[in-house]
C-alpha positions as CSV (number, residue, x, y, z in Angstrom):
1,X,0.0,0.0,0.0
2,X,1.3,3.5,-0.9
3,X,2.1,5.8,1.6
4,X,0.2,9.4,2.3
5,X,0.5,12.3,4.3
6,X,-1.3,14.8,5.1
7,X,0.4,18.5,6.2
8,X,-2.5,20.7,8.1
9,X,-1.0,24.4,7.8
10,X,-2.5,27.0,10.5
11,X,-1.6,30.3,9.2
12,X,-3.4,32.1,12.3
13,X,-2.9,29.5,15.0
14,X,-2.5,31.9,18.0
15,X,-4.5,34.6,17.1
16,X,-7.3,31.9,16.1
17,X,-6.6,30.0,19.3
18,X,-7.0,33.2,21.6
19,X,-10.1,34.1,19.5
20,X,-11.8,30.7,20.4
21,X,-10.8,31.2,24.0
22,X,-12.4,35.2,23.7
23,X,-14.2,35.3,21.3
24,X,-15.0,39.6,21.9
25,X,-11.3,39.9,20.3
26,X,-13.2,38.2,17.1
27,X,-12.8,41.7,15.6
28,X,-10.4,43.9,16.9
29,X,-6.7,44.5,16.4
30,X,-5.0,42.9,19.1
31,X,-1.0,41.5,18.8
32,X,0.6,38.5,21.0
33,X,3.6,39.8,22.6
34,X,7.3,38.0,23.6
35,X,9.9,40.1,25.2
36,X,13.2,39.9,23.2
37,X,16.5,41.4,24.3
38,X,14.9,44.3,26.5
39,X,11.6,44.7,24.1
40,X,8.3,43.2,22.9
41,X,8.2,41.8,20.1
42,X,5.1,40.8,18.1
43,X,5.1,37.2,17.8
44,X,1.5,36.9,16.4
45,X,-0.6,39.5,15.2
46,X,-5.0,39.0,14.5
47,X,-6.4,39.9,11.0
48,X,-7.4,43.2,11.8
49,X,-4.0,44.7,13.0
50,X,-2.1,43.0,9.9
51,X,-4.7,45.0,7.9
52,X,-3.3,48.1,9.4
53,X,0.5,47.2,8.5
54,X,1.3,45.4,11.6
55,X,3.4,41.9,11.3
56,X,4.9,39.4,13.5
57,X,8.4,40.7,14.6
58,X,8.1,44.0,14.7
59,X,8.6,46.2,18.2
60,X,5.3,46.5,20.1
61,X,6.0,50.2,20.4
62,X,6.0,50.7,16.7
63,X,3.0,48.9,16.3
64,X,1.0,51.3,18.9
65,X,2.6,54.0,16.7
66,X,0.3,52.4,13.9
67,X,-2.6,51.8,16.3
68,X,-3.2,53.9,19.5
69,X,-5.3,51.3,20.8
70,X,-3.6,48.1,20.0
71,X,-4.4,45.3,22.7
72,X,-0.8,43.7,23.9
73,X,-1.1,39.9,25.2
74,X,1.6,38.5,26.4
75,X,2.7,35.2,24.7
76,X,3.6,32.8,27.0
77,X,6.8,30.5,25.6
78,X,5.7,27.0,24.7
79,X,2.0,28.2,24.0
80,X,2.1,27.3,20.2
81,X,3.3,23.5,21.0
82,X,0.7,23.0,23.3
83,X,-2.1,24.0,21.1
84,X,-0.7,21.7,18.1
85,X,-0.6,18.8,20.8
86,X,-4.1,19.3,21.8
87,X,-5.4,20.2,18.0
88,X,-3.2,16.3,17.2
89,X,-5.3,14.4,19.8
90,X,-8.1,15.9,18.4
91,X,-7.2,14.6,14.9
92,X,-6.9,10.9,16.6
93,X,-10.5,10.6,15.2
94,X,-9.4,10.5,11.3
95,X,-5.9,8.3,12.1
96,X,-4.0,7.0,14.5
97,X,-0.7,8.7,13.6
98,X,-0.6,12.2,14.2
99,X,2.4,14.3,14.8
100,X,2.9,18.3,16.0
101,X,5.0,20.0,12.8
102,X,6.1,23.2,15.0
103,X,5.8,25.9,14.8
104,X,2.3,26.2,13.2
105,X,1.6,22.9,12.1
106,X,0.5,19.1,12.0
107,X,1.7,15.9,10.1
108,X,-0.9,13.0,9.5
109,X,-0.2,9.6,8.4
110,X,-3.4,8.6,6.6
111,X,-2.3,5.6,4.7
112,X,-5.1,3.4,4.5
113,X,-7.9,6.1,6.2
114,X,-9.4,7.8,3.2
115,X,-11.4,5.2,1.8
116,X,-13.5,5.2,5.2
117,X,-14.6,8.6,4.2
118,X,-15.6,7.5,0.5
119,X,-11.9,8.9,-1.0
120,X,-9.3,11.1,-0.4
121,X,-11.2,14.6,-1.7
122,X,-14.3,14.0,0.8
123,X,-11.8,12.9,3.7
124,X,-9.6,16.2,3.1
125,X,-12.5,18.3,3.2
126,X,-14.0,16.8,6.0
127,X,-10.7,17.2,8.2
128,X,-11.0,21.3,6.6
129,X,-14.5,21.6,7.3
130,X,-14.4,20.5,11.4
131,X,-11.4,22.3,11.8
132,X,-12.8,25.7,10.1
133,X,-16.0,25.2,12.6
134,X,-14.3,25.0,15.5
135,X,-12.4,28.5,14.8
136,X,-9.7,28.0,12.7
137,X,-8.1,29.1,9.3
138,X,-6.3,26.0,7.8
139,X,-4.5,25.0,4.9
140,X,-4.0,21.7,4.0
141,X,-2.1,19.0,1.5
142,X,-2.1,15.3,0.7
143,X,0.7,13.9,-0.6
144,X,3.0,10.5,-0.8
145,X,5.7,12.2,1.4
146,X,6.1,14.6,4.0
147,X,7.9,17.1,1.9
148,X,5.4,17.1,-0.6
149,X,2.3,17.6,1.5
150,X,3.7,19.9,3.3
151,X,4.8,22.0,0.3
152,X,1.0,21.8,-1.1
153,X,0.2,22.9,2.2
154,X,2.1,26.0,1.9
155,X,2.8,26.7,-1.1
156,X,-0.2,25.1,-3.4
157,X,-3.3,25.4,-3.9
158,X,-6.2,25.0,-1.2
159,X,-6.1,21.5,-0.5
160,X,-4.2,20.5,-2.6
161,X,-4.1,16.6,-3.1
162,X,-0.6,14.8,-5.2
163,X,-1.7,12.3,-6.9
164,X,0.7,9.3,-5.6
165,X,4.1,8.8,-7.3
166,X,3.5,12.6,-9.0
167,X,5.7,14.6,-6.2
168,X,8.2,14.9,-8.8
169,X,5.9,16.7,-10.9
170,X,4.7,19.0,-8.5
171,X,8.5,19.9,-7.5
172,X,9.0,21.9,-10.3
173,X,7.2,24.2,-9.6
174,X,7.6,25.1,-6.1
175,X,10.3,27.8,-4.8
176,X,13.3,26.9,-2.6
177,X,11.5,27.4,0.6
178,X,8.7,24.8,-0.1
179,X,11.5,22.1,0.8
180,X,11.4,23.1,4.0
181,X,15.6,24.4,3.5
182,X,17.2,26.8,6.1
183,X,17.2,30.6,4.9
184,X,20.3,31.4,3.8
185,X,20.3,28.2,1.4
186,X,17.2,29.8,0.3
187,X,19.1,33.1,0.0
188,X,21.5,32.1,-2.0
189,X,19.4,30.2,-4.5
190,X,17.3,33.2,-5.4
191,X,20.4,35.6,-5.5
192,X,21.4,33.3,-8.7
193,X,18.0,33.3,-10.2
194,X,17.1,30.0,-9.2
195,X,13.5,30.7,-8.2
196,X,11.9,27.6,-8.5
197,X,13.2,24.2,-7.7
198,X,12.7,23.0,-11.8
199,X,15.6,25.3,-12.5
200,X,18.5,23.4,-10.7
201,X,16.3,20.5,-9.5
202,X,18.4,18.4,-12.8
203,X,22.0,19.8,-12.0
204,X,24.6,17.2,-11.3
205,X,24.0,16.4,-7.5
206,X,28.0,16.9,-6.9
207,X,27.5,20.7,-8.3
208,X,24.5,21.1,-5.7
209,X,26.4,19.5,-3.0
210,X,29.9,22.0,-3.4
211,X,27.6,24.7,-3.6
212,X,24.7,24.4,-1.1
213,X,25.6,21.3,1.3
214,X,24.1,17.5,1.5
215,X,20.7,19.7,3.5
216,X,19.5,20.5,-0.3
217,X,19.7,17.3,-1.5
218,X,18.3,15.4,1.6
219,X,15.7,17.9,1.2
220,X,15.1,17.1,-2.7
221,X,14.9,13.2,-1.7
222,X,12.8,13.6,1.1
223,X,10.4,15.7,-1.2
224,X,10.2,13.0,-4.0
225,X,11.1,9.9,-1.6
226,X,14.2,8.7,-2.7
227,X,14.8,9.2,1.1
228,X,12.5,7.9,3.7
229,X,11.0,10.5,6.1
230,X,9.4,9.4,9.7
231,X,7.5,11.7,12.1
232,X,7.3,10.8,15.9
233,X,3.7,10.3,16.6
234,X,2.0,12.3,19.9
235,X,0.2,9.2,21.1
236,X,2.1,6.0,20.3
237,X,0.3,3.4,18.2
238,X,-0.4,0.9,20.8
239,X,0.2,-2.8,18.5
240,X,-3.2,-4.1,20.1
241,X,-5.8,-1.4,19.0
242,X,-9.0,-1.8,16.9
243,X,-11.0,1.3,15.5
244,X,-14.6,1.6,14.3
245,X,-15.5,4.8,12.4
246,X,-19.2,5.9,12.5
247,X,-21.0,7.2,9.5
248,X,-24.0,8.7,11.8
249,X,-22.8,9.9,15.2
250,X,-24.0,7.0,18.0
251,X,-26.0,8.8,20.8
252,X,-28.0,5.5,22.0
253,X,-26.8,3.2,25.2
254,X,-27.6,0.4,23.0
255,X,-25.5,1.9,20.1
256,X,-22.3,2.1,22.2
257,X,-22.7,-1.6,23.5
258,X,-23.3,-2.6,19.7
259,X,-19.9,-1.0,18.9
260,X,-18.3,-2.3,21.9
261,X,-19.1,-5.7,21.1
262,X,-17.8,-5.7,17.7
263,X,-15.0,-4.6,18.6
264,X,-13.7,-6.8,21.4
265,X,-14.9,-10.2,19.3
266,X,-12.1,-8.0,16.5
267,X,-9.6,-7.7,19.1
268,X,-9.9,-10.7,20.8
269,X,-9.9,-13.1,17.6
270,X,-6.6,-11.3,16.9
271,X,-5.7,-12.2,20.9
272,X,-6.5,-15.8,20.5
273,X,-4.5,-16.2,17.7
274,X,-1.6,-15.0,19.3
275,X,-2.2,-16.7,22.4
276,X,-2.6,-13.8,24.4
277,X,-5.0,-11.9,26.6
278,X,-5.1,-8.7,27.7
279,X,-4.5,-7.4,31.7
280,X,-5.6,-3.5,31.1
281,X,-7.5,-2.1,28.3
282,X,-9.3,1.4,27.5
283,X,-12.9,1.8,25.2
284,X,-12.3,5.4,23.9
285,X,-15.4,7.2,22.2
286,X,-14.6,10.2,20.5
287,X,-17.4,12.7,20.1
288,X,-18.8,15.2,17.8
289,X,-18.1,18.1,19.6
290,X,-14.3,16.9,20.4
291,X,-14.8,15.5,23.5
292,X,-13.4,12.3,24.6
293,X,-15.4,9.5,27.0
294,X,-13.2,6.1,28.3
295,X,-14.0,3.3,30.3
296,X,-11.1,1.3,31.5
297,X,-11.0,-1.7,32.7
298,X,-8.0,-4.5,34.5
299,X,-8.2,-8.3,34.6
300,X,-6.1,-10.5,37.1
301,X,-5.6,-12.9,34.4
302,X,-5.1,-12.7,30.6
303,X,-8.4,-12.6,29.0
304,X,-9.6,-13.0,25.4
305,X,-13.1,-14.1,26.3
306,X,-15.6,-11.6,24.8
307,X,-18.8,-12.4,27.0
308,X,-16.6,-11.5,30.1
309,X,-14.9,-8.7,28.8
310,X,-18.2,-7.3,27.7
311,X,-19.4,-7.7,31.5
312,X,-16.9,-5.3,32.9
313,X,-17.2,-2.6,30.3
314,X,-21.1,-2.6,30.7
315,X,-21.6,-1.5,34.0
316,X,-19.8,2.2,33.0
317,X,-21.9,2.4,29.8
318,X,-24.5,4.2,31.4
319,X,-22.2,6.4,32.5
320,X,-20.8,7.8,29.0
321,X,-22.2,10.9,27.8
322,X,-22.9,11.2,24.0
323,X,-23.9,15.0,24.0
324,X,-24.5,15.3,19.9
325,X,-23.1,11.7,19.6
326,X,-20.3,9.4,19.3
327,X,-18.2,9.3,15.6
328,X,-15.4,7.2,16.3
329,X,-15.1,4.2,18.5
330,X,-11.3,2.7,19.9
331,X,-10.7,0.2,22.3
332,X,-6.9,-0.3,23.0
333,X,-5.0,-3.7,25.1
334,X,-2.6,-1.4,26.7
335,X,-1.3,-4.2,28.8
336,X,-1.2,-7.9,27.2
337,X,0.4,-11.4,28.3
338,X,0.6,-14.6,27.0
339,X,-2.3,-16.8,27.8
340,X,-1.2,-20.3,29.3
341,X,-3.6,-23.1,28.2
342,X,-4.4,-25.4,30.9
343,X,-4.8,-29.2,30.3
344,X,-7.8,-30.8,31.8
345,X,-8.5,-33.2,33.7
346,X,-11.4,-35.8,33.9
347,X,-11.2,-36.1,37.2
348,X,-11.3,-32.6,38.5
349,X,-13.5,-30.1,36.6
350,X,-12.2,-27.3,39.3
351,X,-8.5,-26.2,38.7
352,X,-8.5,-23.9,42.3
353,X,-6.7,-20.7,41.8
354,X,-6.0,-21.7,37.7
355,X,-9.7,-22.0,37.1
356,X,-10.0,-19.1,34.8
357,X,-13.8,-18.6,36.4
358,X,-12.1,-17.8,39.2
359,X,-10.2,-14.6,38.0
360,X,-12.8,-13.8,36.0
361,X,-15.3,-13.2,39.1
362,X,-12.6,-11.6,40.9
363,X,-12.9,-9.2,37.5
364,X,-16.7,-8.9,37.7
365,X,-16.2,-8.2,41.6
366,X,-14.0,-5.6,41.2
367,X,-15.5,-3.9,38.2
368,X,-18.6,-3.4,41.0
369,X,-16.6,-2.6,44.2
370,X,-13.7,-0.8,42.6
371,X,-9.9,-1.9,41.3
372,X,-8.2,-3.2,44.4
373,X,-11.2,-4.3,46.9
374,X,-10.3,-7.9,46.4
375,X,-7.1,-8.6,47.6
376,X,-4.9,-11.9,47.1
377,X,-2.2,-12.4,50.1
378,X,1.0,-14.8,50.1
379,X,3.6,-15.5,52.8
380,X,6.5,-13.8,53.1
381,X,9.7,-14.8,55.2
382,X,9.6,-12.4,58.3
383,X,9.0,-13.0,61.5
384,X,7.2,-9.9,62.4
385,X,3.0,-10.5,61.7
386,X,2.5,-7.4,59.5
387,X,5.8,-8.2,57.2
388,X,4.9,-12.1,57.1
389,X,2.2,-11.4,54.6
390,X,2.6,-9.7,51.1
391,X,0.0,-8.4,48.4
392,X,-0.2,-10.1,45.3
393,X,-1.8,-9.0,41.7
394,X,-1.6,-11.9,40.1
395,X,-3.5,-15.5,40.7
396,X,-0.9,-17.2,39.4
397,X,2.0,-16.0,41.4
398,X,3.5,-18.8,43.4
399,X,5.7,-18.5,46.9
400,X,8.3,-20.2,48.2
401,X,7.4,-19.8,51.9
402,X,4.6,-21.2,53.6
403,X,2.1,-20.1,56.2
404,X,2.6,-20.4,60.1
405,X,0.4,-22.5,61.2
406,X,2.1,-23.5,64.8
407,X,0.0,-21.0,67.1
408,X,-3.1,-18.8,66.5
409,X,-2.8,-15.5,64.5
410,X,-5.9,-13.3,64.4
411,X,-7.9,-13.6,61.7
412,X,-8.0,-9.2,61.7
413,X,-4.5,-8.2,61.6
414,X,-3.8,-4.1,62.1
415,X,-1.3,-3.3,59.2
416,X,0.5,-1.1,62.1
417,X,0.4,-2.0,65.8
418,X,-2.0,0.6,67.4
419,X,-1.0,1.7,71.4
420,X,-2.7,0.6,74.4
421,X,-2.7,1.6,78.2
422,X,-2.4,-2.2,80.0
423,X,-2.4,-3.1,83.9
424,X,-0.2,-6.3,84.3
425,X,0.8,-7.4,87.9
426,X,3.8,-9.0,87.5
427,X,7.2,-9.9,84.3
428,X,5.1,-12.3,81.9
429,X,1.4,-12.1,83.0
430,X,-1.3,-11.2,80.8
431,X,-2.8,-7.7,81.6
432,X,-5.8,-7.5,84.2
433,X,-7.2,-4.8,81.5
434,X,-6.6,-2.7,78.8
435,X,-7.6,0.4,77.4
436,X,-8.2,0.7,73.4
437,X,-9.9,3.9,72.0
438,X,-11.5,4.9,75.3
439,X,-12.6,1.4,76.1
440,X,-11.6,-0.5,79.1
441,X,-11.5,-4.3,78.5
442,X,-11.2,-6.5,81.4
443,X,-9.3,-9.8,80.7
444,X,-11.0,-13.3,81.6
445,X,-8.7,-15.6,80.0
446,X,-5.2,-15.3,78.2
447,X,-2.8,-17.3,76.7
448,X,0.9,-16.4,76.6
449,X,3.6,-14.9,76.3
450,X,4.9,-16.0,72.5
451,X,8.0,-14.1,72.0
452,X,8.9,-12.9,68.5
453,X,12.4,-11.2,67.6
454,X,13.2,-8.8,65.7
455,X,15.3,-9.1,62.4
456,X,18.0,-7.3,63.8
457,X,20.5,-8.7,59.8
458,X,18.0,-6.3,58.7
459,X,16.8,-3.9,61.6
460,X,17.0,-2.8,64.7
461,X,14.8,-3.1,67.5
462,X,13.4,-5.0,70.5
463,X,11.7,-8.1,70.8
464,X,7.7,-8.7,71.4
465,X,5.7,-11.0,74.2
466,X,2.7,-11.7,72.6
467,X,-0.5,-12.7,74.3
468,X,-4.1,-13.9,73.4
469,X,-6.5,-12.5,75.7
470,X,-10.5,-12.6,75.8
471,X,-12.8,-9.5,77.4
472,X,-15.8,-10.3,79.8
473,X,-17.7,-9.2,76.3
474,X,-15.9,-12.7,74.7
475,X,-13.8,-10.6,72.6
476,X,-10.6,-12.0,71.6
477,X,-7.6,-9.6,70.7
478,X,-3.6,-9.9,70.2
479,X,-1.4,-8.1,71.9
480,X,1.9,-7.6,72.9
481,X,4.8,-5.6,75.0
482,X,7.6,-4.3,73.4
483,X,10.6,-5.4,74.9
484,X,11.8,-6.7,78.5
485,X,9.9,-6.3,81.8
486,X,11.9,-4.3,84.3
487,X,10.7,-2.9,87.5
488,X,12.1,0.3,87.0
489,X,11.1,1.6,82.9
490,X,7.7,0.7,81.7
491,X,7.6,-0.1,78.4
492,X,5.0,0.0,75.5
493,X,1.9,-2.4,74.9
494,X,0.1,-2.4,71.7
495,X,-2.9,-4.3,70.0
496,X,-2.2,-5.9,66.8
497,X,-5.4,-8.1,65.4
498,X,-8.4,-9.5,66.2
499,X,-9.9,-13.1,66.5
500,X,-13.0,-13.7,65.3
């Protein structure tokens, strides 16, 4: 498939852009300003002060010489790139590849798009026609290379389209700047007469190398593509993405779940075949008015199942807000792994924490409660309580280390031991009572003391008595004192879980 470009020229991209933003400046002379070794400099200038002889570079004090009541904004450095990054999200909706072209412009890559649009003229004009509704002048060209789109863009006429493998044609005519050369190369090919690039374009490439550097010629290739030219998209093409365009914008509940269907059976056909399933994914609905919507959803295990994929997505659709309707439908795997078929066996239909039902209610769960409610927890080596345990994401993770199963642990366990006020008569008893959050419990049975060191090969510290002791209410809670008993220093008791 042949290659094309398309080069979006915006001629009046900060005046246009503060215009949308205020739209009272719509008809008055106003200037953006940038200070410049000790003055303002114009750096933009709106249609009605270049009517009166103002242009970009020129000191803001001459330009209130032409008009007494010039309006002075300031320009803020960076501004212009910002606006092209925004303006090339935007443009997400006609191709995935879209790239800032600074200072006043944007690069698509369209190979492959324009037929969705019924051909290259009505998917130019379409691209024209939303961006001149929204508030701005454009230019624009379509070409098979950069160079030559965006010399149409500039230098051609109104959307202009080059027919592919015809950029040599179109070179001809076009003067040294159209190939995009820095301005003293430009300088000195007018100051010989060589006003368009048909006049030298057939000189013997050594010539044009001794006189105007390998830039000209790089130039010349990258214009007809003899040299290959790549642009560095804004939003990288994630390798597991499916798009559905729209030919009436979708406004309907039912219309979103019709297009969200389609296109996870697409995506996850292409998953299955690969053996993979995806962790993380994002349904992206971009709408009329240039708004974006997005539902995102996670998996504990790698899923290509369609029915259960649909299940989490369905619970935000209500959620999404159409407005004047949806025109272009993405749902991206942002986060894929390889799917590990299981063997079955006759004998077991249950395959315990590998029984893919299993993740997939965790999903459902989760898609209900919120990422992160239901938790999976392994053992860790430690012999403190809240470092024996660690937090898994995965159901398939595996450990080493095993549970302690030798004495009772609380089936509550504080993630940090919480202070308590304790009356104990004498070295290793159990309190008579303690006091927890303003409560006094009185002890009726205990069990202890279980002493557990510290790691001191990794920290310091001192080592815990633990008891088991029950409340006249039957409550049963763990506690402990840090460090030895001594008659003379008190030292510190804390709760740390509960029984059940």
């Amino acid at each position: 498939m042949s290659r094309r470009f398309i080069a979006i020229w915006f001629p009046h991209l900060m005046t246009d852009w503060l215009i949308r933003c205020r739209p009272v400046l719509r008809d008055q002379a106003f200037v953006l300003a940038m200070p410049d070794h000790g003055r303002m400099i114009v750096t933009a200038a709106s249609m009605a002060a270049q009517a009166q002889g103002i242009t970009k570079g020129m000191a803001v004090a001459d330009a209130r010489a032409l008009i007494g009541n010039l309006q002075v904004i300031d320009d803020k450095p960076g501004q212009s790139g910002r606006i092209l990054s925004a303006l090339g999200e935007w443009a997400v909706r006609f191709t995935p590849v879209t790239a800032t072209d600074l200072p006043d412009g944007l690069i698509l890559d369209v190979t492959g798009c324009a037929h969705l649009w019924g051909g290259e003229q009505l998917y130019m004009e379409d691209i024209v026609n939303r961006l001149t509704r929204i508030g701005y002048q454009v230019r624009t060209g379509m070409a098979g290379t950069i160079g030559a789109a965006w010399a149409v863009s500039r230098f051609g006429a109104t959307s202009a389209i080059v027919p592919t493998g015809e950029q040599s044609v179109v070179l001809r005519e076009m003067p040294p700047a159209a190939l995009r050369l820095e301005p003293g190369i430009c300088e000195r090919l007018i100051k010989l007469g060589l006003r368009q690039a048909g006049s030298f374009v057939d000189m013997p490439r050594t010539v044009l190398r001794r006189r105007f550097g390998q830039e000209l010629l790089m130039r010349l290739d990258q214009f007809t593509g003899l040299e290959n030219e790549v642009i560095q998209p804004l939003l990288p093409v994630e390798p597991y993405q499916e798009r559905l365009p729209c030919l009436e914008p979708i406004v309907t509940g039912t219309g979103i779940e019709i297009a969200l269907r389609r296109l996870l059976e697409m995506l996850c056909q292409r998953l299955r075949q690969e053996e993979k399933g995806l962790r993380s994914a994002q349904f992206k609905c971009y709408k009329v008015d240039g708004g974006i919507e997005q539902l995102d959803i996670g998996t504990g295990h790698p899923s290509h199942n369609v029915g259960h994929l649909f299940r989490l997505f369905e619970s935000g659709i209500p959620a999404l807000k159409p407005d004047l309707g949806i025109e272009l439908f993405i749902l991206e795997a942002a986060v894929v792994e390889d799917v590990r078929p299981l063997q079955e066996t006759f004998w077991n239909a249950a395959g315990g924490l590998e029984d893919v039902s299993i993740a997939e209610l965790i999903d459902r769960l989760e898609s209900k409660t919120g990422k992160g409610t239901v938790r999976r927890y392994l053992p860790a080596e430690h012999h403190w309580p809240e470092w024996s345990v660690k937090a898994v994401s995965s159901l398939s993770e595996k450990t080493t280390a095993s549970w302690k199963t030798g004495r009772p642990r609380p089936i509550q366990l504080l993630s940090k031991p919480e202070p308590i006020e304790v009356a104990a008569p004498i070295p290793d008893y159990p309190p008579m009572h303690f006091r927890y959050k303003n409560k006094v419990h009185k002890v009726k049975k205990a069990d202890g003391p279980e002493r557990i060191e510290s790691e001191w090969w990794l920290r310091e510290g001192q080592h815990r008595d633990y008891y088991v002791v029950e409340d006249e209410a039957g409550g049963r809670y763990w506690i402990f004192r840090l460090g030895h008993y001594t008659g003379n220093k008190s030292y510190s008791w804390f709760i740390h879980g509960f029984f059940a």
